[in-house]
N, C-alpha and C positions, 0 to 999 in steps of 0.2 A: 328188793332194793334195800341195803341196810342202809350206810350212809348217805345220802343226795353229795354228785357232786358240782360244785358250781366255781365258772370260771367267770371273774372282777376282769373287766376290760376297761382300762381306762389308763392316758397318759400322763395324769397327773398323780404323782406318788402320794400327796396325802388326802385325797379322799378315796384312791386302790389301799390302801393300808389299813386307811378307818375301818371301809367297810370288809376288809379282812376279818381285822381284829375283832368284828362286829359280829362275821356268820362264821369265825373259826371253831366255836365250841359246840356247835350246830352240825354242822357240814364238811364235808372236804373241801378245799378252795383250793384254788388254782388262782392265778395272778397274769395279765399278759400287760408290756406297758404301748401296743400298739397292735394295729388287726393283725397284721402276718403273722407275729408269735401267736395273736388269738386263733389263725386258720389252722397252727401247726398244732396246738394243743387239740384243737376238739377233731383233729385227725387222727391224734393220739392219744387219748384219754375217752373215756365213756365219759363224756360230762352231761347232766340233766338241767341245768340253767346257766343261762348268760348273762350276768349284766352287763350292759354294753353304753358306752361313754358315744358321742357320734362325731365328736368333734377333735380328732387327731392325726398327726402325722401319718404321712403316706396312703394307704388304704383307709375309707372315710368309714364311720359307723354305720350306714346302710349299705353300704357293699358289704362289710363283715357280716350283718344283718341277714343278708342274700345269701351269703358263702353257707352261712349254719345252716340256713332253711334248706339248701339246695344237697347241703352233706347227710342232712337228718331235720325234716320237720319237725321229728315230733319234740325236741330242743327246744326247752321254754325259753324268752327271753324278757329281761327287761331291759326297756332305756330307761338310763339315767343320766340326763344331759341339761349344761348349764346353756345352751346354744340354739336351744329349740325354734321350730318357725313350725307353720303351719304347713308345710309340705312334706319337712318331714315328721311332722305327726301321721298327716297321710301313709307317707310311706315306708313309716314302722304298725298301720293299719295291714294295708297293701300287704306286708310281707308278713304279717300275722304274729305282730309281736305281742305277748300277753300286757306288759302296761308301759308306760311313759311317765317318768317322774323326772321333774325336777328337779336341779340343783339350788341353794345349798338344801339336801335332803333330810324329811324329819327320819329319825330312828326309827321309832314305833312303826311309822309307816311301809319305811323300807320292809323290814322285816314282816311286817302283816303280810305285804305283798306276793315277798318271795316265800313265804310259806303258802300260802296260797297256789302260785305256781308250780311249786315244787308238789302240792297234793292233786292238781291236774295232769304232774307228768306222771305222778302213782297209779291215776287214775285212768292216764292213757295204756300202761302198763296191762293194766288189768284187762281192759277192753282188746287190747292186741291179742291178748293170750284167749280171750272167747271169743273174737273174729278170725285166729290163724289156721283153727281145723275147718274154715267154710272156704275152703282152697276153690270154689265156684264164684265166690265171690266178685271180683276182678276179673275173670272172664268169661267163664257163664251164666254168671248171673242168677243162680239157680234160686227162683222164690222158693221154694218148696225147702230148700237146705237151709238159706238163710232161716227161715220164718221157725224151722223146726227146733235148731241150734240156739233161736233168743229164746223160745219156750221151754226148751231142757235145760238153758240156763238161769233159768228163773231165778234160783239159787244165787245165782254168783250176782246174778243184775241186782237184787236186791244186797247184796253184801256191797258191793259198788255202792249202791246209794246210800250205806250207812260211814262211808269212808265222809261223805260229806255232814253227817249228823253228829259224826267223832267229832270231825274237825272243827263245826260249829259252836260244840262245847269247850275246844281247848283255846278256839282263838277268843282274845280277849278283846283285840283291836275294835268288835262290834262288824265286822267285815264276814261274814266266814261265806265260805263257798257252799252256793245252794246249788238244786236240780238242773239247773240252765247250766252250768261248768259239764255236767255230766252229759245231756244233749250237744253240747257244743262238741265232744272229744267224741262223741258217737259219733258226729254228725260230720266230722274231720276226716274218723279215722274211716267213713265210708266213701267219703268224696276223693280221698288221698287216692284210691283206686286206679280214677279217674282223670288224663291232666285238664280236659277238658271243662270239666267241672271245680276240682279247685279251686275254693274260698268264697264257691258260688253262693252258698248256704250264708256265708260271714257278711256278704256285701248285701245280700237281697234284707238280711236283718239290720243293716246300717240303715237301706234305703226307706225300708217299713217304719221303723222309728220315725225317722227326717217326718215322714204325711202325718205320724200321730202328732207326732207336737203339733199339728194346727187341728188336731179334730177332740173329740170328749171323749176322749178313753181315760179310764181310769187305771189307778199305778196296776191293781192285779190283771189289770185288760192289759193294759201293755206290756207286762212281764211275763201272760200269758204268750201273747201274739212272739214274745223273742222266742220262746221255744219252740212254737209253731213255726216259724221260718224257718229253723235247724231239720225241721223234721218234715217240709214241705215236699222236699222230693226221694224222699228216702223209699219210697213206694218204685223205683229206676232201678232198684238192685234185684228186679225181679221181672227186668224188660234186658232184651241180649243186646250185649255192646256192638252186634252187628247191626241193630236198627240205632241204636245211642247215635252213630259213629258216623251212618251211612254217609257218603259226601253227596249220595244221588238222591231223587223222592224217594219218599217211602211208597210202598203198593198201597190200595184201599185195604189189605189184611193185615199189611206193618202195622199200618197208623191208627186200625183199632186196637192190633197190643199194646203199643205206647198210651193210648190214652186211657188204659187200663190204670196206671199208674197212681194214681190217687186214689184207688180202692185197694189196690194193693198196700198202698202206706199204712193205711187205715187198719187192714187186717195186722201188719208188720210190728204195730206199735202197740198193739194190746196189750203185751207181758209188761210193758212201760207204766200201765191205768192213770194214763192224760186226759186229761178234763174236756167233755163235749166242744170244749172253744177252741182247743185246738186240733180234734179231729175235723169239724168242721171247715178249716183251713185250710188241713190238707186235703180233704175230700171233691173243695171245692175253689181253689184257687186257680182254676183252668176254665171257670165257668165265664162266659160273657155276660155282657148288659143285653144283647138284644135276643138272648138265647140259645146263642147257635153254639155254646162249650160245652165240656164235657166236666165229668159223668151222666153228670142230671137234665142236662140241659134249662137250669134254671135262669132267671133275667131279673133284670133290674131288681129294687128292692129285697128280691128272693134272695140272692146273692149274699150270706152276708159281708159286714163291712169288712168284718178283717182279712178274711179270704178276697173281698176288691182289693183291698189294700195292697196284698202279699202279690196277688195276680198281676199289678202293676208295676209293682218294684223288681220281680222276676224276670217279666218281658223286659223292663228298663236294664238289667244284667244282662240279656241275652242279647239284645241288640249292640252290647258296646264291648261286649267280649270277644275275640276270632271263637269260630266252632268250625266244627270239621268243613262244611260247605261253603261257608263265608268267611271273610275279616269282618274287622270289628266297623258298625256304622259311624259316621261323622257326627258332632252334635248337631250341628243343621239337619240332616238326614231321620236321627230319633226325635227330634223337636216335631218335624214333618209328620212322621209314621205315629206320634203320639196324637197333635191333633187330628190327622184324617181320622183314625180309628178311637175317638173318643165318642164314648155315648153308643157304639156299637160293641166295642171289644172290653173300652176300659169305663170307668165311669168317669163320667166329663168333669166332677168336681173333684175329683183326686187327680186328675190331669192336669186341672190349673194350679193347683195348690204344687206339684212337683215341678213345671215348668217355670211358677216363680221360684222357686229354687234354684231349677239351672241356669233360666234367663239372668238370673240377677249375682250367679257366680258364688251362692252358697253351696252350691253340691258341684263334688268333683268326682268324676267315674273311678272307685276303685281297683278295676281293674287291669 
């Protein structure tokens, strides 16, 4: 990638102009002064960032939002809108926009930002090109190719994480992009796979946050626990998308490959050298309170928290999401399925703490 190029979407001429004249000695820029010339351009241009205005003529800024994702995910984007509300904050979440800024916008910031972005899409670059010879991936699922392929690339995975050590030194903003950017584009470009799965890894790390704010984690606890949700089921690329997929039960033989999965994570993520807390996560965020989960079969207190945590917020994704066998449940319905199985499945004080949340209209299903 020599130059990044980035397309300004926005109907008002002087702040598409400003913020031209702003990343023109940077980047290639592009200009659209409404989404249909924005849909035409990123059909005809290799563009690597978006910023996207949400409030213009004709086609709205989350439908153009949708159109990019849907033409090429891996298209950074940012809003920058003077019109914002909380829904569509949501739903430049929802469709995985990298930030949300406001109008009138500081400089320094803007540019901190889209450099940032622009080193995630470098980053997804890299990552594509040592995930594109595991051609099992996607549909076989082969543990044994993926696991061998992050090991031989040792190399490159640690060159990858020096792209964010670069980038820390050159940004000045105080911002710079750490390990979790790196986890997150892994954690995309493996779920991208999958439609099923899709942005499951992004929402179960919204919902895990939401429970810490009310418990004693600390900031490294909690910036741990976001990596750990990225990399929670990453141990699935090593179970076949014929048991993933099935719409029928699985046999007693399926469902002990499936629950093999969280020791396969575990193996998966060595070449990575992540911190006991969050292999723990992954290892054991399938475990119950009253024992009867997997791998270990361990209960209550044994469990730890943040793996209850992640174990919570997960099933909370799965219930509200359609999967192959079901649509997605009603909130009355998960309210239901959350207390019956609390203090068996989930732990009953992270249930109540989540259900004021939804009772009271602070959490809304990303998905």
């Amino acid at each position: 990638m020599n130059q990044p190029s980035i397309l300004i979407v926005d109907d008002e001429i002087g702040p598409r102009e400003s913020l031209r004249m702003i990343l023109k000695p940077t980047y290639q820029v592009y200009t659209a002064e409404d989404g249909k010339k924005a849909i035409e351009i990123i059909h005809q241009q290799a563009i690597d960032l978006v910023t996207l205005d949400l409030r213009m003529p004709g086609i709205s800024g989350i439908e153009v939002l949708k159109a990019i994702k849907k033409h090429n995910s891996d298209i950074e984007v940012v809003i920058i809108t003077g019109y914002g509300t909380l829904k569509t904050a949501i739903d430049g979440i929802r469709w995985e926009a990298f930030d949300y800024i406001t109008k009138p916008f500081n400089v320094a910031e803007i540019i901190s930002v889209i450099k940032k972005a622009v080193e995630r899409r470098k980053l997804n670059v890299h990552l594509s090109n040592l995930l594109n010879n595991v051609q099992e991936l996607g549909i076989k699922r082969d543990f044994d190719v993926v696991k061998s392929t992050l090991q031989e690339n040792q190399p490159l995975i640690e060159k990858i994480r020096k792209i964010f050590n670069e980038n820390a030194k050159e940004n000045r903003s105080g911002n710079p992009i750490d390990f979790l950017e790196f986890i997150k584009v892994l954690s995309c470009t493996l779920e991208s796979k999958d439609p099923y799965t899709h942005g499951h890894s992004g929402r179960v790390s919204y919902y895990s946050n939401l429970i810490t704010e009310k418990l004693p984690f600390t900031k490294e606890e909690k910036n741990e626990l976001q990596i750990a949700t990225f990399l929670h089921d990453i141990g699935k690329v090593g179970v076949s998308n014929e048991y993933i997929f099935k719409e029928t039960a699985l046999t007693d033989k399926e469902w002990e490959i499936v629950k093999l999965h969280p020791i396969k994570g575990v193996d998966l993520i060595k070449p990575l050298n992540v911190s006991s807390f969050i292999i723990s996560v992954i290892r054991h965020h399938h475990e119950r309170m009253d024992g009867k989960g997997y791998p270990d079969g361990l209960k209550r207190d044994e469990i730890p928290l943040a793996a209850r945590v992640v174990g919570l917020a997960d099933a909370y994704d799965a219930m509200t999401t359609d999967r192959p066998y079901r649509i997605a449940l009603s909130k009355d319905a998960v309210i239901r399925e959350l207390r019956i199985n609390a203090g068996t499945q989930f732990d009953p004080k992270l249930v109540e703490i989540f259900l004021g949340f939804l009772e009271n209209g602070e959490l809304i299903a990303l998905s």
